[in-house]
C-alpha positions as CSV (number, residue, x, y, z in Angstrom):
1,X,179.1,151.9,170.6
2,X,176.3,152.9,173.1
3,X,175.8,151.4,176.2
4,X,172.2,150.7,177.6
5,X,171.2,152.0,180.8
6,X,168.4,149.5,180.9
7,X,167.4,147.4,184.2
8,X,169.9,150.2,185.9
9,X,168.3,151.8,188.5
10,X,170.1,155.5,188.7
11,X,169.5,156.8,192.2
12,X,171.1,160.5,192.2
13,X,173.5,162.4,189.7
14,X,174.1,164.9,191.9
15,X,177.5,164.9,194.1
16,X,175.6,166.4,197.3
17,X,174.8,164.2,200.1
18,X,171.0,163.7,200.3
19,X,170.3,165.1,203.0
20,X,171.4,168.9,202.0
21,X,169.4,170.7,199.8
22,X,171.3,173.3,197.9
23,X,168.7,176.7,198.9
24,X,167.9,175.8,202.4
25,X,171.1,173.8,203.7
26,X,171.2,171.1,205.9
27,X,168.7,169.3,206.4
28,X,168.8,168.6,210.6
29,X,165.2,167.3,211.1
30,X,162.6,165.1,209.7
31,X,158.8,164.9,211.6
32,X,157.8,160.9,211.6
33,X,153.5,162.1,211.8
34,X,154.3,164.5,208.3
35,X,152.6,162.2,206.4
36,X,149.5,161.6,209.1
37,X,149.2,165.2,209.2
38,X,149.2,165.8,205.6
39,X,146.2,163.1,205.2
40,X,143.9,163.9,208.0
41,X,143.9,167.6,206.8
42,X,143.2,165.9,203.0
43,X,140.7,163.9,204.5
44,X,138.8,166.5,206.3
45,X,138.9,168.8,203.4
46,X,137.8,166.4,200.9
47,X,134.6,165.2,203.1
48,X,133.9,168.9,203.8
49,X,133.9,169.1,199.8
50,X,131.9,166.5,199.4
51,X,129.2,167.8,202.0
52,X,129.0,170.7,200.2
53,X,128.4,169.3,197.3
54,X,125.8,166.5,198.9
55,X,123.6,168.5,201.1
56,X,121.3,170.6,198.8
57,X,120.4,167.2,196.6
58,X,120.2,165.2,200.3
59,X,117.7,168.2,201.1
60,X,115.6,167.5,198.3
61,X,115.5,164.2,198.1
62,X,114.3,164.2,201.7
63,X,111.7,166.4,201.5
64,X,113.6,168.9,204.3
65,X,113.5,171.6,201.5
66,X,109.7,171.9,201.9
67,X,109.9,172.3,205.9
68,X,109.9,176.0,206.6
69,X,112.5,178.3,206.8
70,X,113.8,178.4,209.8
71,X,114.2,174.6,210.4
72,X,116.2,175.0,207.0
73,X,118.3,177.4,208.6
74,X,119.1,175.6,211.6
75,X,119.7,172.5,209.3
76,X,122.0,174.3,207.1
77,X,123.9,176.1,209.8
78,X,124.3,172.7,212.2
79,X,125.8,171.0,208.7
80,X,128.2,173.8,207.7
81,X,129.4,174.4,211.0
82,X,130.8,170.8,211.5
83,X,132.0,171.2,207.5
84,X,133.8,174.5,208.0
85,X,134.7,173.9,211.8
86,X,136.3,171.0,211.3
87,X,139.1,171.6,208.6
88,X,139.7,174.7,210.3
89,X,140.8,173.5,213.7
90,X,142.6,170.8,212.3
91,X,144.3,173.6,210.4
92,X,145.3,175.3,213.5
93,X,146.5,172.8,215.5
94,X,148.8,171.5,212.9
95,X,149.8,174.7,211.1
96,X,153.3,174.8,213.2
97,X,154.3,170.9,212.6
98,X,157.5,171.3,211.1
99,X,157.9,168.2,208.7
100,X,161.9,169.1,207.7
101,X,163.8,171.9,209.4
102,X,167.1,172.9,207.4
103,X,170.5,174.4,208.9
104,X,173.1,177.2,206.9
105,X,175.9,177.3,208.9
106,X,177.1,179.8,207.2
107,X,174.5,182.5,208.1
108,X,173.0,180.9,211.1
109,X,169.5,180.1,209.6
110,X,167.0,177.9,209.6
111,X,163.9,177.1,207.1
112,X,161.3,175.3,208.6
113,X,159.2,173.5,206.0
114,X,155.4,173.4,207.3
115,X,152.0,173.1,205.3
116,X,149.6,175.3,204.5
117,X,146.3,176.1,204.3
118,X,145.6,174.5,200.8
119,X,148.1,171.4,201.8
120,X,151.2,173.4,200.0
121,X,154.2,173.0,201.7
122,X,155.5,176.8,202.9
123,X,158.9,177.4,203.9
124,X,159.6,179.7,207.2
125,X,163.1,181.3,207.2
126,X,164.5,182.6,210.6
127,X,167.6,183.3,212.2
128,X,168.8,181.5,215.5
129,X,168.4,184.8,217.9
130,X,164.5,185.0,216.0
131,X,164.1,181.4,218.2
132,X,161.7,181.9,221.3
133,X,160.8,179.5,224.2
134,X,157.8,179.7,225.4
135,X,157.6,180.9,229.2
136,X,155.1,178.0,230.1
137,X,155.0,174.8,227.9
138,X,152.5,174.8,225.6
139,X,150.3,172.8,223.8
140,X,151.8,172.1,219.9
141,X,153.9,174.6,220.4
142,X,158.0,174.1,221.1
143,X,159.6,177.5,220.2
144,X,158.4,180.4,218.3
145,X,160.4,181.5,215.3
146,X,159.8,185.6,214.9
147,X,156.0,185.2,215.7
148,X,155.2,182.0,214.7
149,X,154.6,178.9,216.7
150,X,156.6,176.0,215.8
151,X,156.1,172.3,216.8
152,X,159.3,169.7,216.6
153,X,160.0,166.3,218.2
154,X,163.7,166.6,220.1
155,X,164.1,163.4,219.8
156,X,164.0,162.9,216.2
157,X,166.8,165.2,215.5
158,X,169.8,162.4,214.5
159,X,171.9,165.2,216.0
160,X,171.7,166.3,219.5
161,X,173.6,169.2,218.8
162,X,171.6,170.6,216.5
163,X,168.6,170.5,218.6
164,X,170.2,172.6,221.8
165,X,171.6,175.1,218.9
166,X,168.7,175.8,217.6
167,X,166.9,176.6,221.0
168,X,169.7,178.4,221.9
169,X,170.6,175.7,225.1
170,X,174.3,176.2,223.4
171,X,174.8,179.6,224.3
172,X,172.5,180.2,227.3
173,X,175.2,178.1,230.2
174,X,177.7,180.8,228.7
175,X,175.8,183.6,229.7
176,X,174.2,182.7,232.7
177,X,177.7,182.0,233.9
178,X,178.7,185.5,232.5
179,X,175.6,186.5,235.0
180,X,176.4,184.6,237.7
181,X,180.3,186.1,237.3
182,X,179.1,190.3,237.4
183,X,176.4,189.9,240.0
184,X,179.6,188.3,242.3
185,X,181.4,191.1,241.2
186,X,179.0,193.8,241.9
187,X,178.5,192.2,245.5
Protein backbone atom coordinates (compact mmCIF):
# COMPACT_ATOMS: atom_id res chain seq x y z
CA UNK A 1 0.00 0.00 0.00
CA UNK A 2 1.52 3.54 -0.70
CA UNK A 3 0.63 6.40 1.10
CA UNK A 4 0.13 9.88 -0.70
CA UNK A 5 1.99 12.70 0.38
CA UNK A 6 -0.40 14.99 -1.38
CA UNK A 7 -1.80 18.39 0.23
CA UNK A 8 1.21 17.70 2.84
CA UNK A 9 3.27 20.41 3.07
CA UNK A 10 6.99 18.87 4.07
CA UNK A 11 8.89 21.78 5.66
CA UNK A 12 12.51 20.19 6.42
CA UNK A 13 13.91 16.47 6.45
CA UNK A 14 16.87 17.41 7.96
CA UNK A 15 17.26 16.89 11.91
CA UNK A 16 19.32 20.36 12.33
CA UNK A 17 17.74 23.29 13.75
CA UNK A 18 17.26 25.88 11.04
CA UNK A 19 19.12 28.22 12.05
CA UNK A 20 22.65 26.16 11.76
CA UNK A 21 23.95 25.58 8.62
CA UNK A 22 26.23 22.54 8.47
CA UNK A 23 29.67 24.46 6.75
CA UNK A 24 29.53 27.70 8.45
CA UNK A 25 27.84 26.92 11.98
CA UNK A 26 25.52 28.93 13.75
CA UNK A 27 23.87 31.22 12.42
CA UNK A 28 24.01 34.37 15.16
CA UNK A 29 22.81 37.27 12.95
CA UNK A 30 20.40 38.21 10.31
CA UNK A 31 20.51 42.13 8.62
CA UNK A 32 16.60 43.29 8.35
CA UNK A 33 17.78 45.98 5.05
CA UNK A 34 19.46 42.51 3.14
CA UNK A 35 16.77 42.51 1.00
CA UNK A 36 16.70 46.62 0.37
CA UNK A 37 20.30 46.38 -0.29
CA UNK A 38 20.21 43.64 -2.62
CA UNK A 39 17.39 45.63 -4.79
CA UNK A 40 18.74 49.11 -4.92
CA UNK A 41 22.09 47.64 -6.14
CA UNK A 42 19.72 45.47 -8.84
CA UNK A 43 18.03 48.53 -9.57
CA UNK A 44 20.90 50.68 -10.23
CA UNK A 45 22.60 48.08 -12.27
CA UNK A 46 19.78 47.26 -14.37
CA UNK A 47 18.98 51.16 -15.31
CA UNK A 48 22.77 51.63 -15.89
CA UNK A 49 22.20 48.61 -18.37
CA UNK A 50 19.59 49.94 -19.80
CA UNK A 51 21.33 53.45 -20.49
CA UNK A 52 23.85 51.76 -22.11
CA UNK A 53 21.94 50.24 -24.20
CA UNK A 54 19.43 53.48 -24.81
CA UNK A 55 21.84 56.29 -25.42
CA UNK A 56 23.40 55.70 -28.90
CA UNK A 57 19.66 55.11 -30.48
CA UNK A 58 18.38 58.37 -28.09
CA UNK A 59 21.46 60.13 -29.90
CA UNK A 60 20.21 59.42 -33.14
CA UNK A 61 17.02 59.86 -32.97
CA UNK A 62 17.71 63.33 -31.63
CA UNK A 63 19.81 64.50 -34.04
CA UNK A 64 22.79 64.98 -31.12
CA UNK A 65 24.91 62.63 -33.29
CA UNK A 66 25.21 65.28 -35.96
CA UNK A 67 26.41 68.13 -33.33
CA UNK A 68 30.12 68.16 -33.35
CA UNK A 69 32.50 66.27 -31.59
CA UNK A 70 33.19 67.74 -28.71
CA UNK A 71 29.54 68.38 -27.54
CA UNK A 72 29.27 64.52 -28.17
CA UNK A 73 31.99 64.02 -25.86
CA UNK A 74 30.71 66.06 -23.15
CA UNK A 75 27.24 64.42 -23.75
CA UNK A 76 28.62 60.99 -23.61
CA UNK A 77 30.92 61.56 -20.61
CA UNK A 78 28.02 63.56 -18.45
CA UNK A 79 25.71 60.18 -19.25
CA UNK A 80 28.31 57.49 -18.40
CA UNK A 81 29.52 59.20 -15.47
CA UNK A 82 26.12 59.18 -13.66
CA UNK A 83 25.69 55.30 -15.30
CA UNK A 84 29.04 54.09 -14.03
CA UNK A 85 29.25 56.39 -10.88
CA UNK A 86 26.33 55.45 -9.59
CA UNK A 87 26.36 51.50 -9.17
CA UNK A 88 29.75 51.96 -8.11
CA UNK A 89 29.26 53.99 -4.89
CA UNK A 90 26.35 52.12 -4.08
CA UNK A 91 28.73 49.22 -4.30
CA UNK A 92 30.99 50.64 -1.83
CA UNK A 93 28.91 51.82 0.66
CA UNK A 94 27.15 48.53 0.94
CA UNK A 95 29.95 46.09 0.19
CA UNK A 96 30.45 45.39 4.18
CA UNK A 97 26.50 44.86 5.01
CA UNK A 98 26.66 41.64 6.57
CA UNK A 99 23.14 40.02 5.66
CA UNK A 100 23.91 36.55 8.02
CA UNK A 101 26.93 36.18 10.22
CA UNK A 102 27.58 32.41 11.38
CA UNK A 103 29.38 31.19 14.66
CA UNK A 104 31.76 27.63 15.11
CA UNK A 105 32.23 27.28 18.43
CA UNK A 106 34.35 24.88 18.00
CA UNK A 107 37.19 26.89 16.24
CA UNK A 108 36.20 30.33 17.17
CA UNK A 109 35.12 31.57 13.65
CA UNK A 110 32.95 33.48 12.00
CA UNK A 111 31.59 33.68 8.18
CA UNK A 112 30.17 36.74 7.33
CA UNK A 113 27.91 36.38 4.31
CA UNK A 114 28.01 39.77 2.25
CA UNK A 115 27.29 40.59 -1.59
CA UNK A 116 29.35 41.14 -4.16
CA UNK A 117 30.02 43.01 -6.99
CA UNK A 118 27.80 41.06 -9.49
CA UNK A 119 24.93 40.64 -6.59
CA UNK A 120 26.60 37.01 -5.51
CA UNK A 121 26.51 36.44 -2.08
CA UNK A 122 30.53 35.94 -0.89
CA UNK A 123 31.25 34.41 2.30
CA UNK A 124 34.16 36.13 4.63
CA UNK A 125 35.79 33.61 7.09
CA UNK A 126 37.72 35.13 10.11
CA UNK A 127 38.70 34.28 13.38
CA UNK A 128 37.53 36.23 16.62
CA UNK A 129 41.30 37.85 17.43
CA UNK A 130 41.10 38.84 13.19
CA UNK A 131 37.98 41.34 14.75
CA UNK A 132 39.08 45.09 14.77
CA UNK A 133 37.27 48.19 16.19
CA UNK A 134 37.67 51.03 14.70
CA UNK A 135 39.52 53.82 16.80
CA UNK A 136 36.89 56.53 15.83
CA UNK A 137 33.27 55.39 14.75
CA UNK A 138 32.81 55.25 11.34
CA UNK A 139 30.52 55.63 8.85
CA UNK A 140 29.14 51.85 7.60
CA UNK A 141 31.64 50.46 9.20
CA UNK A 142 31.30 48.49 12.84
CA UNK A 143 34.47 46.25 13.11
CA UNK A 144 37.00 45.20 10.57
CA UNK A 145 37.48 41.49 10.04
CA UNK A 146 41.41 40.99 8.92
CA UNK A 147 41.19 44.10 6.55
CA UNK A 148 37.79 44.27 5.65
CA UNK A 149 35.16 46.66 6.85
CA UNK A 150 32.21 45.10 8.22
CA UNK A 151 28.71 46.66 8.91
CA UNK A 152 26.15 44.85 11.59
CA UNK A 153 23.14 46.10 13.51
CA UNK A 154 23.77 45.11 17.49
CA UNK A 155 20.58 45.04 18.10
CA UNK A 156 19.41 42.51 15.81
CA UNK A 157 21.60 39.79 17.16
CA UNK A 158 18.69 37.57 19.23
CA UNK A 159 21.72 36.97 21.43
CA UNK A 160 23.47 39.58 23.35
CA UNK A 161 26.17 37.35 23.95
CA UNK A 162 27.12 36.74 20.78
CA UNK A 163 27.37 40.27 19.91
CA UNK A 164 30.03 41.35 22.79
CA UNK A 165 31.91 37.88 21.78
CA UNK A 166 32.37 38.68 18.68
CA UNK A 167 33.85 42.31 19.26
CA UNK A 168 35.80 40.91 21.79
CA UNK A 169 33.73 43.09 24.80
CA UNK A 170 33.93 39.43 26.56
CA UNK A 171 37.41 39.31 27.05
CA UNK A 172 38.55 42.95 27.07
CA UNK A 173 37.11 43.67 31.20
CA UNK A 174 39.46 40.55 31.87
CA UNK A 175 42.43 42.19 30.69
CA UNK A 176 42.07 45.49 31.47
CA UNK A 177 41.66 44.27 35.00
CA UNK A 178 44.77 42.15 34.44
CA UNK A 179 46.25 45.82 33.49
CA UNK A 180 44.94 47.60 36.10
CA UNK A 181 46.29 44.64 38.67
CA UNK A 182 50.50 44.87 37.22
CA UNK A 183 50.53 48.65 36.88
CA UNK A 184 49.45 48.51 41.00
CA UNK A 185 51.93 46.09 41.31
CA UNK A 186 54.78 47.77 39.54
CA UNK A 187 53.83 51.06 41.67
Amino acid sequence: QVTSFQGVAVRSLSTSSPHEHPEHGRLVYKGNLAKTVLGVRFFSYSTSVFNLFMMPYIMLKSGIGVESLLFQAAFYGVIGFFTFVTPVTLHVLTKGYVIRLYYKDEMDTYTAITYNAILAEKATVFHQKDVKIPDITKMFTTFYAKTKSMLVNPTLFPNPQDYNHLMGYDKSSLFKLEEVKEADERK
